[in-house]
C-alpha positions as CSV (number, residue, x, y, z in Angstrom):
1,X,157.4,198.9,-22.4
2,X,154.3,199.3,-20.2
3,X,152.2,196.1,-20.2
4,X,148.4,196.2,-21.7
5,X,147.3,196.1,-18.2
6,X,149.4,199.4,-17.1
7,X,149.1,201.1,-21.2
8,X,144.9,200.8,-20.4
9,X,145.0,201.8,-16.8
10,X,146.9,205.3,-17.7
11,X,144.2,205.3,-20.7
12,X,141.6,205.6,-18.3
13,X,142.9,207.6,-16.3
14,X,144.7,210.2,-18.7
15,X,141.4,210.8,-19.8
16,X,139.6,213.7,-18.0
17,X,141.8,212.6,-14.7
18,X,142.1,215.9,-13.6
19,X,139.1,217.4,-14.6
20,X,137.5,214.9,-12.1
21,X,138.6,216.5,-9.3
22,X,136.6,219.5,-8.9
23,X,133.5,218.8,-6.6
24,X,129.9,218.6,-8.3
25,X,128.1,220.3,-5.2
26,X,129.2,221.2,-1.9
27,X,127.9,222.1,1.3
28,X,130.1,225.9,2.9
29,X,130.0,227.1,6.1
30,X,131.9,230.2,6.4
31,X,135.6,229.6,5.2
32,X,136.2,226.0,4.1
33,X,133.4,223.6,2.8
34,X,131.8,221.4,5.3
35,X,131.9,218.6,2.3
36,X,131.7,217.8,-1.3
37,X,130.6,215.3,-3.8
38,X,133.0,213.5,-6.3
39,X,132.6,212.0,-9.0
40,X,133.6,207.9,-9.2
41,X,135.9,206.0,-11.4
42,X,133.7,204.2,-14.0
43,X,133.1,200.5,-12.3
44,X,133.1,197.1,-14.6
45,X,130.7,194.6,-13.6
46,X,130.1,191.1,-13.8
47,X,126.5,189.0,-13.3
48,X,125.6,192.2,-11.7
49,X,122.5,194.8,-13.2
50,X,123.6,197.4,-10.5
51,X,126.6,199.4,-9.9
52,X,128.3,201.3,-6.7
53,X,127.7,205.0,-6.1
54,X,128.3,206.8,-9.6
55,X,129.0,210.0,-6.9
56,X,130.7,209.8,-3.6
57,X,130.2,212.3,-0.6
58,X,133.8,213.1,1.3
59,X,133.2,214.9,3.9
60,X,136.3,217.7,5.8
61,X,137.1,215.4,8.9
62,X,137.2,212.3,5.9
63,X,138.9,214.3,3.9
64,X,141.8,215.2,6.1
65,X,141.3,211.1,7.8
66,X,142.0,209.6,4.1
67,X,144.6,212.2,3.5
68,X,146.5,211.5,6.7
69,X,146.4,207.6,6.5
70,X,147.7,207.9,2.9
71,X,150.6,210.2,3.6
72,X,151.1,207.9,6.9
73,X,151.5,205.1,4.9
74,X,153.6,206.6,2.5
75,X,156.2,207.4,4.9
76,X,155.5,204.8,6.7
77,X,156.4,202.3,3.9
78,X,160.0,204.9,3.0
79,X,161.1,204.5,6.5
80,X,160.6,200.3,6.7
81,X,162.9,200.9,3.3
82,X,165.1,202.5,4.7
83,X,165.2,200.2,8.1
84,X,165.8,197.3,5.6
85,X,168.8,198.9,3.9
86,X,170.2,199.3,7.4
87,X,170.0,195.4,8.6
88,X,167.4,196.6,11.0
89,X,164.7,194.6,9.0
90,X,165.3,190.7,8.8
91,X,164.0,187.9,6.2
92,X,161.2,189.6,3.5
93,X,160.1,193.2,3.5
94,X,157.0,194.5,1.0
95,X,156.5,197.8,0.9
96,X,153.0,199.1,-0.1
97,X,153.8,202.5,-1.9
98,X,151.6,203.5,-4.8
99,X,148.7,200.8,-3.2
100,X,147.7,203.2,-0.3
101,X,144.3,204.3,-1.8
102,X,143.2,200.5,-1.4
103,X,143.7,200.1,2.3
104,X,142.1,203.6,3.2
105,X,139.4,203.3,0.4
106,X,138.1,200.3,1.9
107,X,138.8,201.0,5.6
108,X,136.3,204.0,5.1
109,X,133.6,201.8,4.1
110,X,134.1,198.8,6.7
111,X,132.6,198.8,10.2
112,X,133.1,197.8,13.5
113,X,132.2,194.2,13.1
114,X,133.8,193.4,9.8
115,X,137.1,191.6,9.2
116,X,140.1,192.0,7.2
117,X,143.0,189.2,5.8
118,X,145.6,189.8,3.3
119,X,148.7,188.4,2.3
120,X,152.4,190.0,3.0
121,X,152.1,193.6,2.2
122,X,150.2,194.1,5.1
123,X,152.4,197.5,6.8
124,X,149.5,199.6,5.5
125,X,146.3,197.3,6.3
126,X,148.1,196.6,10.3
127,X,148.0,200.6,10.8
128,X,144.2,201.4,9.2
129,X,142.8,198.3,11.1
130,X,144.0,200.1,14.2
131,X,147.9,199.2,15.1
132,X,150.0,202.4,15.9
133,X,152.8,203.7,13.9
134,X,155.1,203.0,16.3
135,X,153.7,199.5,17.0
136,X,154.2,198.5,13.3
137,X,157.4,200.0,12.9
138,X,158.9,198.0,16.2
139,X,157.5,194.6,14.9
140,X,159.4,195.6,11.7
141,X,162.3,195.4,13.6
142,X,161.2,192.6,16.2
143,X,161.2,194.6,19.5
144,X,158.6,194.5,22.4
145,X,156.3,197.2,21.6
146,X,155.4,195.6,18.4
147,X,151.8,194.6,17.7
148,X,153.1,191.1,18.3
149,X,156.3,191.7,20.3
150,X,158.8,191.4,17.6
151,X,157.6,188.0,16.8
152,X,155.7,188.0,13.3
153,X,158.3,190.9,11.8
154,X,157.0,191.7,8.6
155,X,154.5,189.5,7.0
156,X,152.5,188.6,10.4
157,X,150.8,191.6,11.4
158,X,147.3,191.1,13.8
159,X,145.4,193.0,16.0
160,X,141.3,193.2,16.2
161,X,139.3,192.0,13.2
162,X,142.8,192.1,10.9
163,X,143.8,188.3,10.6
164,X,147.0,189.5,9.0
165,X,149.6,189.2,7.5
166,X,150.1,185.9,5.6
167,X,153.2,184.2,4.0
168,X,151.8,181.7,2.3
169,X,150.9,182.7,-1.3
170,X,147.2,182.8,-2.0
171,X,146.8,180.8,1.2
172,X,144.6,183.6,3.8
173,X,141.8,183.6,0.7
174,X,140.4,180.4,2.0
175,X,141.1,181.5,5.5
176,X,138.9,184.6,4.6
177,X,136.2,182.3,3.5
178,X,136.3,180.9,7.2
179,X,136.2,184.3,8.7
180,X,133.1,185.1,6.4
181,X,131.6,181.8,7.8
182,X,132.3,182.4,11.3
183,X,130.7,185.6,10.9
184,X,127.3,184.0,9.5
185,X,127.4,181.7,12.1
186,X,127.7,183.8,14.8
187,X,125.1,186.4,12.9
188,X,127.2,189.4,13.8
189,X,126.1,190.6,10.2
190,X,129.7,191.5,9.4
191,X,131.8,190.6,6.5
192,X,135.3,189.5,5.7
193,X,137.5,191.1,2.8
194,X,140.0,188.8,1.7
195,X,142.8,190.7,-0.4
196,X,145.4,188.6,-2.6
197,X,147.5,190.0,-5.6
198,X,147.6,189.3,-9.4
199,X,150.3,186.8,-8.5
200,X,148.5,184.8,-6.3
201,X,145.3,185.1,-8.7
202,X,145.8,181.7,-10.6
203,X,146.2,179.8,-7.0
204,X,143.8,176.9,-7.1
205,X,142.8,177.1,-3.5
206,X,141.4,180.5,-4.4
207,X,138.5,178.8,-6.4
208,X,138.0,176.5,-3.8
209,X,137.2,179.5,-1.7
210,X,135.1,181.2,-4.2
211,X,132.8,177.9,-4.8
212,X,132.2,177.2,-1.0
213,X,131.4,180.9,-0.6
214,X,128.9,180.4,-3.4
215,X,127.8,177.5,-1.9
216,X,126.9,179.0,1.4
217,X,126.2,182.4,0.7
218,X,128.9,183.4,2.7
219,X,129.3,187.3,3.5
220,X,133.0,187.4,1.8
221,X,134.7,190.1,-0.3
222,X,137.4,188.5,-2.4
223,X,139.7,191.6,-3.7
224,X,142.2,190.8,-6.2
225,X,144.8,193.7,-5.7
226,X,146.3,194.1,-9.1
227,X,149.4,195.9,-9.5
228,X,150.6,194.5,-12.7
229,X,153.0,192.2,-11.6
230,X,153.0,189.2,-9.9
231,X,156.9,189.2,-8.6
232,X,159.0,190.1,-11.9
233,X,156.0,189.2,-14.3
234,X,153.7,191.1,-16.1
235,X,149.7,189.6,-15.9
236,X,149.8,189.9,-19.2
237,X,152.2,187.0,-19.6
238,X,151.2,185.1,-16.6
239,X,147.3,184.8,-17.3
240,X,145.7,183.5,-20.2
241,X,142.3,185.9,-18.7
242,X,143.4,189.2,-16.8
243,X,140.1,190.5,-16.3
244,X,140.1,189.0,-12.2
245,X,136.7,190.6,-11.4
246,X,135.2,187.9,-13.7
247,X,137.2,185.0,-12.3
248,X,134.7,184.0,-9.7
249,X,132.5,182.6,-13.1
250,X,129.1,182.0,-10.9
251,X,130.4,184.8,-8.3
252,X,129.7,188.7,-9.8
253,X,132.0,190.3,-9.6
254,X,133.4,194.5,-10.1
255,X,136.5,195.7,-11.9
256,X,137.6,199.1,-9.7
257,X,140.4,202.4,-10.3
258,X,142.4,201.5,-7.3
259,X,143.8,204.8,-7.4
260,X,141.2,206.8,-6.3
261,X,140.3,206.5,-2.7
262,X,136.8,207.5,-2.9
263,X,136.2,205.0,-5.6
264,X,137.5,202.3,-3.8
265,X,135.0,203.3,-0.8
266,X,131.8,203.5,-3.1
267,X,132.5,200.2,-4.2
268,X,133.3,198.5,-1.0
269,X,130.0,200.3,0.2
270,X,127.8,198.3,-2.3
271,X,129.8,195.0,-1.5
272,X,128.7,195.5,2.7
273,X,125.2,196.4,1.5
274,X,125.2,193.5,-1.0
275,X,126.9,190.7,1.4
276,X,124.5,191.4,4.5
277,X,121.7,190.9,2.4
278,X,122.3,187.7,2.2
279,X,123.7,187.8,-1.7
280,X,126.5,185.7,-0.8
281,X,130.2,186.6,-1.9
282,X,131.3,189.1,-4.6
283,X,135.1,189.0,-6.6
284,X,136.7,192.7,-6.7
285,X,139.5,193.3,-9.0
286,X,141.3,196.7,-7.9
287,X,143.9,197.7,-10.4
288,X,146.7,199.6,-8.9
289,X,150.7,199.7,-9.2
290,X,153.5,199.4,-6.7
291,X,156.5,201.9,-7.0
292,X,158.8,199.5,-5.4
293,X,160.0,196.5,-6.4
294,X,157.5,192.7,-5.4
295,X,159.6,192.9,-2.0
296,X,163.2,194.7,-0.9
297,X,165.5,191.9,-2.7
298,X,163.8,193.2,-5.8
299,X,165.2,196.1,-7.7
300,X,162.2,196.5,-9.8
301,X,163.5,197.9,-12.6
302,X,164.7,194.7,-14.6
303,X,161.1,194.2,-16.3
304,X,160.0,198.0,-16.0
305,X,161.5,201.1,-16.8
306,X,162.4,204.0,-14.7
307,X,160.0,206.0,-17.0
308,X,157.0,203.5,-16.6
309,X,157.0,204.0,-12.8
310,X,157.6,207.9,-13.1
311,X,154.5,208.2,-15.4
312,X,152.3,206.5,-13.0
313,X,153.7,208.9,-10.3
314,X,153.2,212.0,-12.2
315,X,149.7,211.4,-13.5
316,X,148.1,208.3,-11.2
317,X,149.2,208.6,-8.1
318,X,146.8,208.0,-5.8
319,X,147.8,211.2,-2.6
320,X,148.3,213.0,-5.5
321,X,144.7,213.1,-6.5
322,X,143.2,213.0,-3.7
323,X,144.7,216.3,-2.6
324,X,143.5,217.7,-5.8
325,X,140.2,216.7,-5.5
326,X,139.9,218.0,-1.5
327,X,142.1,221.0,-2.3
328,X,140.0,222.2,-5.5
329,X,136.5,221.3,-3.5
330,X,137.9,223.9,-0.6
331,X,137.4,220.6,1.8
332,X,141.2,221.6,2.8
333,X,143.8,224.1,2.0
334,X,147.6,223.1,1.1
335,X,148.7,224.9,4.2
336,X,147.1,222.5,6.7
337,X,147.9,219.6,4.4
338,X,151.6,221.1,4.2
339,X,151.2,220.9,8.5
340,X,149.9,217.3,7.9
341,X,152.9,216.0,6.1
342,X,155.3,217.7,8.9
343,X,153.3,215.9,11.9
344,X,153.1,212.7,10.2
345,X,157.1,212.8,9.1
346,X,157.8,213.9,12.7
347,X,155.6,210.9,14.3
348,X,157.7,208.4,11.6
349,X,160.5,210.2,12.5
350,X,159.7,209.4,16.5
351,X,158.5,205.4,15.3
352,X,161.8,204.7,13.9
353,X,163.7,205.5,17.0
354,X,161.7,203.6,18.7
355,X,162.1,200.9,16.8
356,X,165.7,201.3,16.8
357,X,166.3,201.2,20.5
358,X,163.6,199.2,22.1
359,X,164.5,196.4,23.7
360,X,163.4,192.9,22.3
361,X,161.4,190.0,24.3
362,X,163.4,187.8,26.8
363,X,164.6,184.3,25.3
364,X,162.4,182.9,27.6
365,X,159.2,184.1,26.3
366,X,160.1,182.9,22.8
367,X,157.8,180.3,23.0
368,X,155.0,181.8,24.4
369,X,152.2,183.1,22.9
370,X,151.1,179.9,21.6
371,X,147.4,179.3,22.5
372,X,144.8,181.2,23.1
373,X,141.2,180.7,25.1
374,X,139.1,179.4,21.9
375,X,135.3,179.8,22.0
376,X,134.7,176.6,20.2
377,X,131.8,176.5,17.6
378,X,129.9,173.5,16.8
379,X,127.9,172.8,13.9
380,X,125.6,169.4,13.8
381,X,125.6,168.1,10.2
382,X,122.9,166.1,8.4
383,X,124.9,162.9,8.4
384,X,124.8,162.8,12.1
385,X,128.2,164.0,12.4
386,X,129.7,167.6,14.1
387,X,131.9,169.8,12.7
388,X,134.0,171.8,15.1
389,X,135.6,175.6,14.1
């Protein structure tokens, strides 16, 4: 039996979902459109009198960027599967499929300066923050020409403005809040995103975060990535409130369709408008759903049905809509997006062998890799005292 959170979702989304997808206005050049304007998912809000974008604007190179990351993903996610199956994947493995709107969604509204932490389903969020396919795929594996040589495998994935990759349940939200005060100290006016799941939502260090962000103002995004399960249960019987997006009490907060990409953009647009203006933090809750079980040891079936994850493919899945939408707005045609999916299988394809072949790091590095040339920041506090990051 679907659980309330999953039965309201497909509610939503039943509703009109495809009738969305045809663009309000667009802008044509001769052939294809040059770009289009969506509708958005209706937002929720908390302590908050304004909303994101009611209408996004995708333009053709977006279009085809948000369609390519998604598909990447994807297949990206089918092939660490498969690696897993084959004892080429050690210890944990989460896959990411059905989530990839999130990633790309926000991605498209970040910028240069702005940073990014999440927990262990992190595949996804190490390729849109910039690692290559094949760079993700061989730390899968723990070879060389991973992102960090083979040595963080699955769950510890870095490069520039990503701080991972965590293990720890519920443990990079604080982290995040550190990363958001960095940022304000250094006045680089960028922001930090913190993502955790539904699981990790009734962590206690999670409010901690939340009330020193409050407390400073800090320019943090704290993105509670619902899927409807935290491991093998439902929300509905792990939390006595599922509405996350109001969990940050003091802290407003937005409920978000994390199935649509564009949606998932808007709103992330409003949160870097909203946190650079010195607002302080904001609590998003994205509701979404993974296809594949909490990690590869897990079946995910035992407290689903087959059908429940088959509905949400046919009718909410996220690539599926999204080529609607871009398809019916003339922003691309299936032909190209047919050529799309063949390059991106063939670059997997390529990725896996890689990962499959290349050699791993000499016993004697093991142990390197364990510092790094700090720039040390220093802040005098009214006691007298200093506090050192």
């Amino acid at each position: 039996m679907l659980s309330k959170l999953i039965k309201n979702a497909l509610k939503q989304g039943h509703t009109n979902q495809r009738a969305l997808a045809p663009f309000m206005t667009g802008v044509r050049k001769a052939g294809l459109a040059t770009e289009a304007t969506f509708e958005t998912r209706p937002y929720k809000l908390h302590r908050l009198e304004e909303a994101p974008a009611a209408q996004a604007t995708c333009t053709r190179d977006n279009a085809i960027l948000y369609y390519t990351q998604m598909q990447m993903i994807r297949r990206m996610e089918s092939a660490a599967g498969n690696l897993y199956k084959e004892k080429a994947v050690r210890g944990f493995c989460h896959l990411y499929s059905g989530q990839e709107a999130i990633c790309v969604g926000i991605k498209g509204a970040l910028r240069p300066q702005d940073s990014v932490i999440t927990a262990y389903r992190d595949h996804g969020w190490a390729y849109v923050m910039g690692c290559t396919v094949n760079s993700v795929m061989a730390e899968l594996t723990g070879r060389s020409q991973g992102m960090a040589r083979g040595k963080g495998g699955s769950m510890h994935m870095y490069t520039k403005n990503f701080y991972g990759g965590n293990g720890i349940v519920g443990a990079q939200v604080p982290v995040g809040a550190g990363v958001a005060l960095a940022n304000k100290y250094l006045d680089n006016n960028g922001i930090c995103v913190a993502l955790y799941g539904d699981g990790a939502a009734n962590q206690g260090q999670l409010f901690e975060a939340y009330n020193m962000a409050k407390l400073m103002d800090l320019p943090a995004v704290f993105i509670c990535e619902n899927n409807g399960y935290g491991m093998g249960t439902s929300v509905d019987r792990a939390s006595a409130s599922t509405s996350y997006y109001t969990r940050g009490d003091y802290v407003p907060g937005i409920w978000i369709d994390g199935m649509d990409v564009l949606s998932v953009r808007e709103a992330l647009t409003f949160c870097v408008d909203y946190c650079t203006s010195g607002k302080g933090p904001l609590v998003l809750e994205v509701v979404t759903y993974r296809y594949h079980g909490h990690s590869m040891s897990d079946p995910g079936t035992s407290y689903r049905t087959r059908d429940e994850i088959q509905e949400v493919r046919q009718t909410r899945d996220p690539i599926m809509l999204f080529k609607e939408k871009i398809v019916s707005a003339d922003l691309a045609t299936n032909e190209e997006l047919k050529k799309i999916d063949i390059d991106v299988r063939k670059e997997i394809d390529d990725a896996v062998k890689v990962a499959k072949t290349d050699k791993e790091i000499a016993v004697q590095e093991l142990a390197a890799d364990q510092d790094h040339q700090f720039t040390l920041i220093t802040y005098k506090l009214k006691c007298g005292g200093t506090l050192y990051i």
